[in-house]
C-alpha positions in Angstrom: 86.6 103.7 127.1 89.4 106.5 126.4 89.4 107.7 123.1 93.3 107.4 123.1 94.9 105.2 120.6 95.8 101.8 122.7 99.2 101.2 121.5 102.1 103.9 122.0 105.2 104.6 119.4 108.4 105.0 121.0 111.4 106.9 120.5 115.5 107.4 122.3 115.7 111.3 121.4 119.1 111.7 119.6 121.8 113.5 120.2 121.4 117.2 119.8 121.0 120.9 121.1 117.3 121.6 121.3 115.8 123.2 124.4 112.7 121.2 125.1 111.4 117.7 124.0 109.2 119.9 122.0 111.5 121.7 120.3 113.3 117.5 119.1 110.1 116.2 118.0 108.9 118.7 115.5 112.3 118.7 114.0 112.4 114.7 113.9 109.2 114.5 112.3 108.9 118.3 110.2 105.6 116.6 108.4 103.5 117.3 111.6 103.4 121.1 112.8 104.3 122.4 116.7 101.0 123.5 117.2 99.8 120.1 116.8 102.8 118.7 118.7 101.9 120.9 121.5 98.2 120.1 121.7 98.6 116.4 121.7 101.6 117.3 124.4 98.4 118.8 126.2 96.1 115.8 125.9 98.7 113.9 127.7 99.8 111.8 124.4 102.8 112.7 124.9 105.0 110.6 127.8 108.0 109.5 129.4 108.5 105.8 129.3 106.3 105.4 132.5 103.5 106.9 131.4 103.9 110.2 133.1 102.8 113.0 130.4 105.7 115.1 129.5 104.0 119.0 128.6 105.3 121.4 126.3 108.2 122.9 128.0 109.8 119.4 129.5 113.8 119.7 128.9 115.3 117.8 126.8 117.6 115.1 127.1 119.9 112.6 124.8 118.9 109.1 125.5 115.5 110.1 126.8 112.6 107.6 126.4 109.2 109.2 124.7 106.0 107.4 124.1 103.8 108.9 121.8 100.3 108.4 120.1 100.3 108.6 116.5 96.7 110.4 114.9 95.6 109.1 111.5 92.4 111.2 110.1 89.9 109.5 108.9 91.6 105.9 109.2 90.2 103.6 107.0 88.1 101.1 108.3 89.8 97.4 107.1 85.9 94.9 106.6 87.8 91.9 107.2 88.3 89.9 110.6 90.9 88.0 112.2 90.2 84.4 113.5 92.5 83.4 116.7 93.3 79.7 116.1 95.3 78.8 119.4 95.6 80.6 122.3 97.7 79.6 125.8 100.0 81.1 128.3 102.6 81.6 126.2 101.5 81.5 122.3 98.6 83.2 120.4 98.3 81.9 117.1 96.0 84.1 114.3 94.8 84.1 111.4 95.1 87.3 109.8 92.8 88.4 106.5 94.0 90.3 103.9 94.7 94.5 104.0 95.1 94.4 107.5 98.6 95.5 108.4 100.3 93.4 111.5 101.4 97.1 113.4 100.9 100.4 113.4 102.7 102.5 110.4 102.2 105.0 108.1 98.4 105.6 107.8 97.5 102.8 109.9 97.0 102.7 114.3 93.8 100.9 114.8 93.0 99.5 111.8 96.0 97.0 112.7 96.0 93.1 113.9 97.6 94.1 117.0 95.7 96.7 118.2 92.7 94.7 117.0 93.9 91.9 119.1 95.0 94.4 122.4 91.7 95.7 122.5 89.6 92.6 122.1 91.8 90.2 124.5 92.5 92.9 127.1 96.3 92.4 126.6 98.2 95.3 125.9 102.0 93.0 126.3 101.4 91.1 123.3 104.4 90.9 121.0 104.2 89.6 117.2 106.9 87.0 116.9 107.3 88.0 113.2 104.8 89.3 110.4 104.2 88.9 107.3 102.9 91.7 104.6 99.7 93.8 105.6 98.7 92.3 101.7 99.3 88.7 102.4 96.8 86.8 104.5 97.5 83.6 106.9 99.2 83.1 110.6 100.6 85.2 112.5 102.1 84.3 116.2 102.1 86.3 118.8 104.1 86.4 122.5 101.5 86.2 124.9 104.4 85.8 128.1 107.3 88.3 128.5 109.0 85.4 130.5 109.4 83.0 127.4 109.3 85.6 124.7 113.1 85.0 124.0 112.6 81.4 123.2 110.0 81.7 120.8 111.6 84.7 118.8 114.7 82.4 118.8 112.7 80.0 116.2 113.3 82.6 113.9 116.1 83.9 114.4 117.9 80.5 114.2 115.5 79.2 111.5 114.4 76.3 113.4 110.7 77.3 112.1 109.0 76.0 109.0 106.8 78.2 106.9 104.5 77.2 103.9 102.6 79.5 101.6 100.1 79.4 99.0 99.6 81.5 95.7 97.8 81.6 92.9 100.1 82.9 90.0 99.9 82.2 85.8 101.5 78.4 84.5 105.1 78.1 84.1 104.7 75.0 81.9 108.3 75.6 80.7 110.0 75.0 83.9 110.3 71.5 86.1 109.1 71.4 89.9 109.9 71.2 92.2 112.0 74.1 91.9 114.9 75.6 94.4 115.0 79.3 93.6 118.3 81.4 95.0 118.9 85.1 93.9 119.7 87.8 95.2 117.0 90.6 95.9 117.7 94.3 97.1 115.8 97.6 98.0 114.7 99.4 94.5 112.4 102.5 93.2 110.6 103.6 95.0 111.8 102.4 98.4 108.7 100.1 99.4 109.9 97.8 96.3 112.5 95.5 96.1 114.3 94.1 92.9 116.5 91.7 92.2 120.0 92.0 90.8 122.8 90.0 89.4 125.3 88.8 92.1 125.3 86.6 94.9 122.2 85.2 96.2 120.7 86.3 99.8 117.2 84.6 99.2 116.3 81.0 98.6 112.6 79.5 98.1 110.9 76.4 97.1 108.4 76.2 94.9 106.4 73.5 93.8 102.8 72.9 91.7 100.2 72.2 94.1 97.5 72.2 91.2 97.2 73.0 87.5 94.2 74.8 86.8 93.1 76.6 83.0 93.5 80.1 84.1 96.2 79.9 86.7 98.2 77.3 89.2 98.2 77.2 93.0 102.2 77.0 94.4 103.2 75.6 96.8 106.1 78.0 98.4 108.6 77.5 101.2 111.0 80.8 101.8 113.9 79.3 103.3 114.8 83.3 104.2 113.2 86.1 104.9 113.8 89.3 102.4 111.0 91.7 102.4 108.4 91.2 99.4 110.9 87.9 98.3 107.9 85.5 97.3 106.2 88.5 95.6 109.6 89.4 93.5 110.6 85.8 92.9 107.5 84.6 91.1 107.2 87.8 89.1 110.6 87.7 88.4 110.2 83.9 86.7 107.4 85.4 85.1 104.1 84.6 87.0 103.0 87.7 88.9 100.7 86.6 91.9 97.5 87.3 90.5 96.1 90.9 92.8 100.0 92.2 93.3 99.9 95.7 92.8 103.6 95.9 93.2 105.2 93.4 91.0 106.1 93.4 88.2 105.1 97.1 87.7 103.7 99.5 90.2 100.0 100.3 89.9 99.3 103.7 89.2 96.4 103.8 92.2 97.3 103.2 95.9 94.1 102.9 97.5 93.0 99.4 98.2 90.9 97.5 95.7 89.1 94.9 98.5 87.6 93.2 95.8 91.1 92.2 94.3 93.3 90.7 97.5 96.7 89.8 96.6 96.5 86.0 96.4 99.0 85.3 99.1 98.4 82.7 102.1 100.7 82.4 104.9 99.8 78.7 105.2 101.1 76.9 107.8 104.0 77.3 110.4 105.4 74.1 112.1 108.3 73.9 114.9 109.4 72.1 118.0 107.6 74.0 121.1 111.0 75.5 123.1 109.1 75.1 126.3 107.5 71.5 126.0 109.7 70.0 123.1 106.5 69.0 121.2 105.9 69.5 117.8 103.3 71.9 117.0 102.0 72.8 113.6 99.1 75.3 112.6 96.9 75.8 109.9 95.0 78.7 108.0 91.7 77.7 107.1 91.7 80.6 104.7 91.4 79.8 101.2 92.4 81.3 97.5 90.1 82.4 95.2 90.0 84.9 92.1 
């Protein structure tokens, strides 16, 4: 098996004046140099959309398409497994673990769900049909079938889908529950955290008490949208922090993974009418909480 990384990045070059595709990539991304540009332009990990490798002096040209192989050195390894719970012609349902990002970014390629899944089911047009955080554990579906990928991705997009979470946070014994929670939550400092704000709300959850235990309570949680990091902000925000968030409230000073402290975060269940068949379907981690 190729050493090459399984799953390409893509970019439309931009509008501009450079000479060679060379010359737009080390400007686009300045934190990699042009001698490494031009030696993985060598290895053929550079290409044009059809696979052909593009080599250091290819012209450039607005609108072109350019896959590319990210490196990571020395990727760390992520000692947790996915478990595929369904799997058909159309749908792959999984069940992700914890600290395993859904795609490739920033220091991850491999050490993702979808290039786990790529490699091990032998196909490279899989499509997640939305994610959750690379923190948060539970489902994930996947498009197995360019032909019906529209009508799945439509479940989302017209919020014909139902999705449940889990989370182990501190009592609230002061407020009632079942609770509807709407506020409004933006982008904040530093960019990878969100905040919320006064003004007019653009996220809604329920919440409810699933149990009462001494040193914390599992919720119950239903996002009715879908902010980034909005169960994460909401709960700290009422005051109960899911317990292993190294985000919320405050930002931990270290940013290397603790595996013994997963944030304790379950994408639960997901439930919808199948757009093909016009059966219900529902699915199920079997993951559970624990701290």
């Amino acid at each position: 098996m190729s050493d090459q990384p399984l799953l390409p990045s893509t970019l439309h070059l931009p509008a501009g004046d450079w000479a060679t595709v060379l010359d737009c990539l080390c400007q686009r991304f300045p934190a990699i140099d042009r001698q490494t540009w031009r030696a993985r332009m060598q290895a053929g990990k550079v290409q044009h959309q059809d696979g052909r490798p593009l080599d250091p002096t290819h012209p450039y040209r607005e609108g072109l398409r350019v896959r590319y192989f990210r490196e990571v050195a020395q990727e760390t390894p992520i000692p947790f497994h996915e478990q595929v719970l369904h799997q058909d012609e159309h749908l792959l349902v999984v069940d992700k673990p914890h600290f395993l990002p859904v795609l490739p970014a920033g220091r991850y390629v491999e050490q993702t769900l979808l290039a786990r899944l790529v490699r091990s089911l032998g196909n490279p047009g899989l499509v997640p049909l939305h994610r959750i955080d690379r923190l948060t554990a539970g489902l994930v579906l996947f498009s197995c079938n360019p032909s019906s990928r529209d009508r799945y991705q439509a479940l989302f997009r017209q919020r014909r889908i139902d999705k449940t979470y889990e989370a182990l946070a501190p009592a609230l014994p002061q407020l009632s529950f079942p609770l509807q929670l709407c506020s409004r939550i933006v982008p904040g400092e530093p960019f990878f955290r969100m905040r919320e704000e006064p003004g007019e709300a653009n996220s809604e959850t329920r919440i409810e008490v699933l149990e009462r235990g001494d040193a914390y309570w599992r919720y119950g949680l239903q996002p009715l949208t879908g902010r980034k990091h909005q169960l994460r902000v909401q709960m700290a925000g009422l005051g109960a922090a899911l317990i292993g968030d190294p985000l919320y409230p405050c930002l931990r000073e270290e940013r290397l993974d603790d595996f013994s402290t997963p944030l304790q975060l379950l994408a639960r269940s997901l439930a919808f009418v199948d757009p093909l068949s016009g059966a219900p379907r529902r699915f199920v981690s079997t993951r559970q909480l624990c701290c």
